[in-house]
Structures are given as C-alpha cells and as structure tokens.
C-alpha positions as CSV (number, residue, x, y, z in Angstrom):
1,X,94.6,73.4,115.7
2,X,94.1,76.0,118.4
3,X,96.8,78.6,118.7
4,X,97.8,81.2,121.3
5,X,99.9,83.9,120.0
6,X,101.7,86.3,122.5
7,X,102.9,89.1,121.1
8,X,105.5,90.8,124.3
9,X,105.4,94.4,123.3
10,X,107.7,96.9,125.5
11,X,107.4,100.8,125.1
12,X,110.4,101.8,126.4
13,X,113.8,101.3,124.1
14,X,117.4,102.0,124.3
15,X,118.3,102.6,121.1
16,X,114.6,103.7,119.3
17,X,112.6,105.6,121.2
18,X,109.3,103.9,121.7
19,X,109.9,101.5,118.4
20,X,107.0,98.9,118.8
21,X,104.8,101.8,118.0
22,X,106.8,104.0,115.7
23,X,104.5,104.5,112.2
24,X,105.7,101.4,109.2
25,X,103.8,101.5,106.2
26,X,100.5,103.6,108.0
27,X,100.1,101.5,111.3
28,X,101.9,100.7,114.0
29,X,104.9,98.6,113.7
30,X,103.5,95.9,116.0
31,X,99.9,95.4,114.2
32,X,102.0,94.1,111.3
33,X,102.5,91.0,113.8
34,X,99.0,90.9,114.7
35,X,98.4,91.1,110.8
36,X,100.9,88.3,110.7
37,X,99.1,86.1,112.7
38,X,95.7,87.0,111.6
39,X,97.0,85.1,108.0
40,X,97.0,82.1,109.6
41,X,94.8,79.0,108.9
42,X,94.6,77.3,112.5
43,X,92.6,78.5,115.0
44,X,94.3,81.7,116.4
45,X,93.7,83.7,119.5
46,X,96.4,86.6,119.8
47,X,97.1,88.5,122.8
48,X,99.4,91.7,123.4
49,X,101.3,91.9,126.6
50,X,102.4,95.3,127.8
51,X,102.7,97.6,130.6
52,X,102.4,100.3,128.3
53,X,98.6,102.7,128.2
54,X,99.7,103.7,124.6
55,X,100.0,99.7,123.7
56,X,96.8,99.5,125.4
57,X,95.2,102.1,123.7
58,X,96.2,101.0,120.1
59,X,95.1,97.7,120.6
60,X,91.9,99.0,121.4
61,X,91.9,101.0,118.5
62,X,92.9,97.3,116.3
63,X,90.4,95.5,117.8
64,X,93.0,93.7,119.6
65,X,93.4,91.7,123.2
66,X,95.8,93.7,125.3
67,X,96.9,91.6,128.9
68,X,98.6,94.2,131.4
69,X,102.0,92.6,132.1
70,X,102.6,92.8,135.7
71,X,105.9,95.1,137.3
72,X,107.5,92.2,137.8
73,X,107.9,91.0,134.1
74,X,109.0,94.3,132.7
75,X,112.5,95.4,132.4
76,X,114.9,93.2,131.6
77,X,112.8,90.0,131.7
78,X,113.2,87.2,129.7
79,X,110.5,86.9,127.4
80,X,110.0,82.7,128.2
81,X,109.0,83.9,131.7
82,X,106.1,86.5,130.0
83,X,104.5,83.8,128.1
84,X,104.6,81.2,131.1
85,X,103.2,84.0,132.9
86,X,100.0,84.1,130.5
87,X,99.8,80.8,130.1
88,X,99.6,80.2,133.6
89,X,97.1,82.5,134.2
90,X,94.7,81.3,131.2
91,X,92.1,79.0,131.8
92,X,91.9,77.6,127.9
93,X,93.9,74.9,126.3
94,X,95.7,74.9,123.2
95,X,97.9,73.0,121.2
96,X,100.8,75.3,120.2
97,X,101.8,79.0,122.3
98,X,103.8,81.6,119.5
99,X,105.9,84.1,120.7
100,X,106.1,86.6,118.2
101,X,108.4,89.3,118.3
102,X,106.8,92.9,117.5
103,X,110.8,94.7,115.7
104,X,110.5,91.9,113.3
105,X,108.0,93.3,111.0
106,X,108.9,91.7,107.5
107,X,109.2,87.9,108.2
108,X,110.7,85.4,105.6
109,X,107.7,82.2,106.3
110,X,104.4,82.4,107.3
111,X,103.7,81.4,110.4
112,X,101.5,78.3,108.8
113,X,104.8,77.7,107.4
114,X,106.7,77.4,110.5
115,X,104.3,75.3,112.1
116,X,103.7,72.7,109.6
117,X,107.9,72.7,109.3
118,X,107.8,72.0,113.3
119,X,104.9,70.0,112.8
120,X,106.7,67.7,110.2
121,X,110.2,67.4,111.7
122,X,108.5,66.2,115.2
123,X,109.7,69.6,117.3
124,X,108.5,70.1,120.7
125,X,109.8,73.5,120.1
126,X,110.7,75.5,116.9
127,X,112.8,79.2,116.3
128,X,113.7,80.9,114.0
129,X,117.6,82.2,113.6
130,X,118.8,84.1,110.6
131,X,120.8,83.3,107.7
132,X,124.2,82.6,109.8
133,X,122.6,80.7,111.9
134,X,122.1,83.0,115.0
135,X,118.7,83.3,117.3
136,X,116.6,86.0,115.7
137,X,113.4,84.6,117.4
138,X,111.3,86.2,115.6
139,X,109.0,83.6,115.5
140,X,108.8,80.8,118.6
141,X,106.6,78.2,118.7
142,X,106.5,76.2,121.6
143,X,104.0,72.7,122.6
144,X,101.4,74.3,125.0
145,X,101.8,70.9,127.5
146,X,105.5,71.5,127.4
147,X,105.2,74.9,128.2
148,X,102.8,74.9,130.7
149,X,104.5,72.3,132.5
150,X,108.1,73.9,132.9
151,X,109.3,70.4,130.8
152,X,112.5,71.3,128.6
153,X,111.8,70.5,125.2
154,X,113.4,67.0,123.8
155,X,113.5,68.7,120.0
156,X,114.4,71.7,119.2
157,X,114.2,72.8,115.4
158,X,115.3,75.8,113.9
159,X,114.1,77.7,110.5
160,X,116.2,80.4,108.7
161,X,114.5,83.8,108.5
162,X,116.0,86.7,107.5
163,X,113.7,89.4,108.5
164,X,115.4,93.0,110.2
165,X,115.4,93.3,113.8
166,X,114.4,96.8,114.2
167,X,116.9,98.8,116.7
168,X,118.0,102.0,114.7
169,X,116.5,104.2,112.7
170,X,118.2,102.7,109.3
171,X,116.6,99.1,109.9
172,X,113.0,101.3,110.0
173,X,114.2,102.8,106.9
174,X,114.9,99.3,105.5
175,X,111.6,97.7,106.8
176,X,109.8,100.5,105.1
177,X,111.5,100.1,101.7
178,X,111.2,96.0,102.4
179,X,107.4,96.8,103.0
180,X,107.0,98.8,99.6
181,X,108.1,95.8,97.6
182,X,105.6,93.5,99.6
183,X,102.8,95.7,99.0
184,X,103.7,96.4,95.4
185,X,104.2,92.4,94.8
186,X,100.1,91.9,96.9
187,X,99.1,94.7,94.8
188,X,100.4,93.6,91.1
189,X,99.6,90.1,92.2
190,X,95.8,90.9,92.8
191,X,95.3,93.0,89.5
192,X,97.5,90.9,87.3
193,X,95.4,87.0,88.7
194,X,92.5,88.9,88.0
195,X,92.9,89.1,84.4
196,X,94.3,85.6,84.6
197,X,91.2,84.6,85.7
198,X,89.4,86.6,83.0
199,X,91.3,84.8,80.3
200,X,91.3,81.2,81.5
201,X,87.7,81.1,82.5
202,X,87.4,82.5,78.4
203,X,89.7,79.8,77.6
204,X,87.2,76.5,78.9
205,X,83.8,78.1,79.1
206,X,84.1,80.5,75.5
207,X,86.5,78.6,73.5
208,X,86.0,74.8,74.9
209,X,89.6,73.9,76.0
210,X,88.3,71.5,78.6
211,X,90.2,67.9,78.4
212,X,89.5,66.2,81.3
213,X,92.4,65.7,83.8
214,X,94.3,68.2,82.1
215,X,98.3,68.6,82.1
216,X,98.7,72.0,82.7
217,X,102.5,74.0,81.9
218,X,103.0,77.6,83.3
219,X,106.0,78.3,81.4
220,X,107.4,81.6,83.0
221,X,105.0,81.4,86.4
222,X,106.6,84.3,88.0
223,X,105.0,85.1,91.3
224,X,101.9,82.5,90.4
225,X,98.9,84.5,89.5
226,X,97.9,82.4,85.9
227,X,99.7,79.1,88.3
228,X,96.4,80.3,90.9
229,X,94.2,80.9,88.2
230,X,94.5,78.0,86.6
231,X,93.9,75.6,89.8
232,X,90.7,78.1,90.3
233,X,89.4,77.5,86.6
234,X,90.8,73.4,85.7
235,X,89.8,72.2,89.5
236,X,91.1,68.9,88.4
237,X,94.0,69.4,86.5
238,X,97.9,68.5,87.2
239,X,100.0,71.8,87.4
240,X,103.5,72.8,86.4
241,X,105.4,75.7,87.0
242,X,108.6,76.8,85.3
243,X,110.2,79.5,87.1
244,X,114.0,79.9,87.3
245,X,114.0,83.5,88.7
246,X,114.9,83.4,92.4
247,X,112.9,86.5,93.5
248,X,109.8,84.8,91.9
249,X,110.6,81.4,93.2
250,X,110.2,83.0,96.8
251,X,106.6,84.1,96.1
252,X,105.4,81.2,93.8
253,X,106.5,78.6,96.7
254,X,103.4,80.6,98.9
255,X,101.3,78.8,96.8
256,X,100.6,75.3,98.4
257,X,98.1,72.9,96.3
258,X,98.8,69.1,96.0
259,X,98.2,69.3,92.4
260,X,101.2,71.9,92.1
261,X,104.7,71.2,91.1
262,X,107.6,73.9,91.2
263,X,109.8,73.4,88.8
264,X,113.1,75.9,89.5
265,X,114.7,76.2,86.1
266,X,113.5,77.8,82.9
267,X,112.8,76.1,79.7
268,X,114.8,76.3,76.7
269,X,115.6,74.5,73.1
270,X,119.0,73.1,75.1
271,X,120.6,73.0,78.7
272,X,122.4,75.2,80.5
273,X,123.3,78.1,82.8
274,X,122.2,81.3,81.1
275,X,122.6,85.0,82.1
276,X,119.2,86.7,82.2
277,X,119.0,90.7,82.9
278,X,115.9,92.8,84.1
279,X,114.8,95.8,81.7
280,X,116.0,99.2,84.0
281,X,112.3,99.6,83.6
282,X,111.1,96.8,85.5
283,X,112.8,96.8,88.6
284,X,109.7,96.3,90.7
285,X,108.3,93.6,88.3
286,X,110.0,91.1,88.1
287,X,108.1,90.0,84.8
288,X,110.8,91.5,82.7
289,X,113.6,89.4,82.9
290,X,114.7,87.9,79.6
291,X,117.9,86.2,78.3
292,X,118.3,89.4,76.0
293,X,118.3,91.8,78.3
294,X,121.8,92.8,79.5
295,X,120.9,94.9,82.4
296,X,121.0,93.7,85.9
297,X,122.0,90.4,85.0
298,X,122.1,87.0,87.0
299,X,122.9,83.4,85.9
300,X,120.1,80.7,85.8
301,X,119.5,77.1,84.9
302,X,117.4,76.3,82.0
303,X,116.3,72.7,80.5
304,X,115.4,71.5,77.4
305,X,111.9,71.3,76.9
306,X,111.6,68.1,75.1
307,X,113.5,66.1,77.9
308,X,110.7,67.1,80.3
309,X,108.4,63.9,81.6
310,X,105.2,65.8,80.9
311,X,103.2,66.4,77.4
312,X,100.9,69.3,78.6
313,X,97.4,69.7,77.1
314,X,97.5,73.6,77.8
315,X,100.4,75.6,77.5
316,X,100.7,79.5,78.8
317,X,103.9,81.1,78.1
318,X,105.7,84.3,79.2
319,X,109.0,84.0,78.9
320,X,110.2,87.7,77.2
321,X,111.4,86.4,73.8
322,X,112.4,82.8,74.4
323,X,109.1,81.5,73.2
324,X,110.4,80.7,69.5
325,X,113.5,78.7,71.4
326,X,111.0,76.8,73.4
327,X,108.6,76.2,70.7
328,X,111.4,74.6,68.9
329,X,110.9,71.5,71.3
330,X,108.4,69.6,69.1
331,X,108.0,66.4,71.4
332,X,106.6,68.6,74.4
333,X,103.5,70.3,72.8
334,X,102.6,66.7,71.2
335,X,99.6,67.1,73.4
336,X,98.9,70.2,73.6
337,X,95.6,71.8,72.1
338,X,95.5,75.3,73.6
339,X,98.8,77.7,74.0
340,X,98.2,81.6,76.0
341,X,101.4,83.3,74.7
342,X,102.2,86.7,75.5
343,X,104.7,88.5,72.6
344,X,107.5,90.3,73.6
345,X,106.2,93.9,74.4
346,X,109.2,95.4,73.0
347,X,110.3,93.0,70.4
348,X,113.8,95.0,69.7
349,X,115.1,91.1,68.5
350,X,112.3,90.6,65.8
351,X,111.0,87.3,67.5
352,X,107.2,87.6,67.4
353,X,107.5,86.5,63.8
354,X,109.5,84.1,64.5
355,X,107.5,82.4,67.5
356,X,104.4,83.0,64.8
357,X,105.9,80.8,62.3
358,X,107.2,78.0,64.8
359,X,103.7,78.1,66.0
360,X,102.8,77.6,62.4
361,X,105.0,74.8,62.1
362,X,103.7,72.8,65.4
363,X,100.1,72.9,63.6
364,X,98.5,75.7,65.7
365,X,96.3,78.6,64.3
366,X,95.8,81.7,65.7
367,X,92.1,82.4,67.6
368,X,92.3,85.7,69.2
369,X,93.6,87.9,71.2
370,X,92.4,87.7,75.5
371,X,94.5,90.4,76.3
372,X,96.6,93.5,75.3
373,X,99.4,91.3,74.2
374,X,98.3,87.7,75.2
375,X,97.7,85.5,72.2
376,X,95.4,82.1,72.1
377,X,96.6,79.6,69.4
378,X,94.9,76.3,69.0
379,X,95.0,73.5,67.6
C-alpha cells in the first residue's frame, strides 16, 4: 500500500517557544514522527511542511523531504487545508494521506496499527482522540481519492491514543521521562531476545527438542522476547502466551504472528484475582513482579493450569516463585518433553526446592543449565 505522510511542522508557538524543534531524547522533537513513520510496513513517502529555514535545515540534516508551505497556509490555518494543498500539488497517487502531528512524540499504536484498524472497520477516514474521547489527532489517516476530491468522508472511525500533546514545558518533561522507559524497554528487549535466541536454538539443534508442529506455552511472556524467539527457532509451531501484567500486555500485543495467541491472565494451581507487587528494585523491569512480593501491588486474574485447552510439548516458565503452584497442574504438562524454568533469583520463600521436587514428581530430570539461572528439564 502506498502512503503519503505529511508531517505540518510550525516554528513559531504560543506557549513553547519553537517546540517542534526543541531537543527530546538527542533529536529533534519532530524526527521522532519521521522515525514513527519510517517503522511502518507499507510503502511510505514522508514529507515535512514548513515555512520555517531551521525546519528546512534539519530535515536536510535527517535526510528528510522538506515542502515550503506557502504564506497563505501559515498562521492560523487549518491543517486539512495544508495537506489538500500538497496533495494537490503532487503528481503521484497513493492509497492513504497521514497527517501526523509533530507535539505528539510518544504515540500509543503504530501507525501499521491504525491503518489496518481503519482498514478493517471500512473507514474512509480514521483519528485518533484520547482516552475521554476527545480529538487529539495525533494520527489522521485519510483515503487519498476522498481527499483529493474535496468528498466528505461516509465513515469516520476513531482509535484511543493517549500520547502528550506537547504545549508546556512539563509535557516535554513528561515526554522525556515517557521516552526513557521506551528506550529502556527497546534496549532490555534487544539484549534479553538475544539470549532467548541463544537458548532455544540450544534447545532443538543441541539437545533435540524438535516435535514437529509443536505446542508451544510461554508462561510469564512479559514483553515477548522468548514469545519472538521461539516463532524465530519452531517456524512451525502453535504459540501461547501467558501474561497477566498490563504493562507487559501493552508491549507483547506489538507482536503480530498468526501462530500467536495472547492469553491476558496468569497461570496458577486455582482461579482467581491475585495481588501481585514489583520488587522496589525492578521498577524499570517489569520481569519482577511475583505474587510474594508486597511492594507496588496490583490485582490480576490467574487460571488454573489444568483447565487450559492446550497440552504443550515445550514449556518456558518465569513466573517469580509460582512455578511449584503451576507445576502442581499435572494434566497440562501431559505432553510436555522439554521445560526452560528460570528459579527465583532471590528465593526468600524457599521455592526452588520445591519446584525441583514437583518437577521430580511430573517425571522430568534435570539437563543443564542455558543460562545464569534458566534451567532445562526433560523428560
């Protein structure tokens, strides 16, 4: 699908002196909407429109297609009337124009996201509005025929977003704390699938856990990277994710594969609503929560294991001292020949021995260790 993204980028500002170019996280607030776009599967041509030489300039700088907005389009414009402008003047076609807004840095969806949502709801026209329902536009995707000829869209769809709207100098002090956490999360994400990789590819090509069409649990995804790793490794194996954290849930739902099933709720020996907490040392990670820490605490659903559909032939499991609970549920590992478990790192409760001996119990001997605490027990 071809794409035209317009990015309308002003100099001047009321309320934040010259804010579309004010420094976030080492470049220029409104490259992180070119870098937005840039993630994008479809075929994507992006163009800046300013009146600004300093707008101009950077772009150069970024590698970036700058179109001088006429005298007539700046001020108080509405922004409709700058992309009809560019579109008008334009000789190409495409099949969707985006309007993206350059003080909305830290956007909830991708903007694959937001067209395939359009895309599968039949819009001629999609925005965004934030989490009351207001017009945040920070994303706005229109139908380049109904655009270009002045029609008024039949459907308009709408998609919550909650990023800031950069007008004071707090919301670029939020943004940049918003943007620390995003980095952090890419960052931890890249090292941490990396030595997923490491250990599954051990897993089938060292140690011969290769059942064809296997049933794969992820027991404790959190932001996906063994979920990624394993799709990478078992290309034809069915995937399930157990994640009931909600700031994991956000990242692990990025990852789209047809062979991928989210599943938002922990497991447990029983059901219920349980109260998990976050170790004060593991703020930024959220691979710390547990149901025995007492810190930071939030209520989640869990389920019992054995009343799951599946009987998985490969288990990994990081779930910060609820593996002995889980490993309780004899019915679900009926199948299963190979289980990654990681042992509680601080094991103030005494349940490694315990998860040991269940894993005794189910049949399963230990094989090695294919990481600092990562265990692989087979059977």
């Amino acid at each position: 699908m071809k794409v035209l993204v317009i990015i309308p980028t002003k100099l001047d500002s009321t309320r934040l002196e010259k804010k579309n170019i004010r420094d976030l996280g080492g470049i220029p607030m409104f490259i992180h909407s070119v870098d937005y776009a840039k993630q994008s599967k479809h075929q994507v041509s992006i163009l800046v429109s300013s009146d600004s030489s300093e707008v101009k300039s950077i772009c150069e700088q970024y590698g970036v297609y700058f179109d001088e907005r006429s005298k007539e389009l700046c001020g108080d414009t509405e922004v409709v009337d700058v992309y009809l402008d560019v579109v008008n003047r334009i000789s190409h076609d495409y099949d969707l124009v985006v309007g993206l807004q350059p003080d909305n840095p830290n956007r909830s969806h991708s903007l694959d996201e937001c067209i395939d949502y359009m895309i599968e709801n039949k819009y001629d026209d999609l925005i965004t509005v934030n989490p009351n329902y207001k017009r945040s536009v920070s994303v706005r995707i229109f139908k380049y025929e109904y655009l270009k000829s002045g029609q008024v869209s039949k459907r308009l769809g709408c998609i919550k977003d909650d990023a800031v709207d950069v007008h004071y100098e707090s919301d670029l002090e939020l943004v940049k704390e918003e943007l620390k956490k995003m980095l952090y999360t890419k960052h931890m994400k890249y090292i941490l699938k990396n030595g997923a990789l490491k250990q599954i590819g051990e897993l089938k090509q060292k140690y011969g856990v290769n059942p064809p069409n296997p049933i794969i649990a992820d027991i404790g995804a959190n932001i996906g990277y063994f979920s990624e790793s394993f799709l990478e490794i078992y290309p034809k194996c069915e995937l399930h994710a157990y994640e009931p954290q909600p700031d994991n849930l956000n990242e692990l739902r990025k990852l789209e594969d047809s062979r991928f099933t989210i599943h938002e709720y922990g497991l447990f020996d029983s059901d219920g609503e349980f109260e998990i907490g976050m170790r004060s040392d593991g703020k930024l990670n959220n691979g710390t929560y547990s149901i025995f820490n007492k810190e930071n605490l939030s209520s989640v659903p869990f389920k019992n294991a054995n009343n799951e559909t599946i009987r998985p032939h490969i288990v990994k499991m990081d779930v910060e001292g609820a593996e002995a609970n889980i490993l309780e549920c004899e019915d679900f590992f009926s199948e299963t020949q190979a289980i990654l478990i990681e042992l509680v790192y601080k094991d103030d409760f005494g349940m490694n021995k315990k998860t040991e001996d269940n894993l005794k119990k189910l049949g399963f001997k230990y094989n090695c260790h294919l990481g600092k605490n990562d265990q692989l027990w087979l059977r």
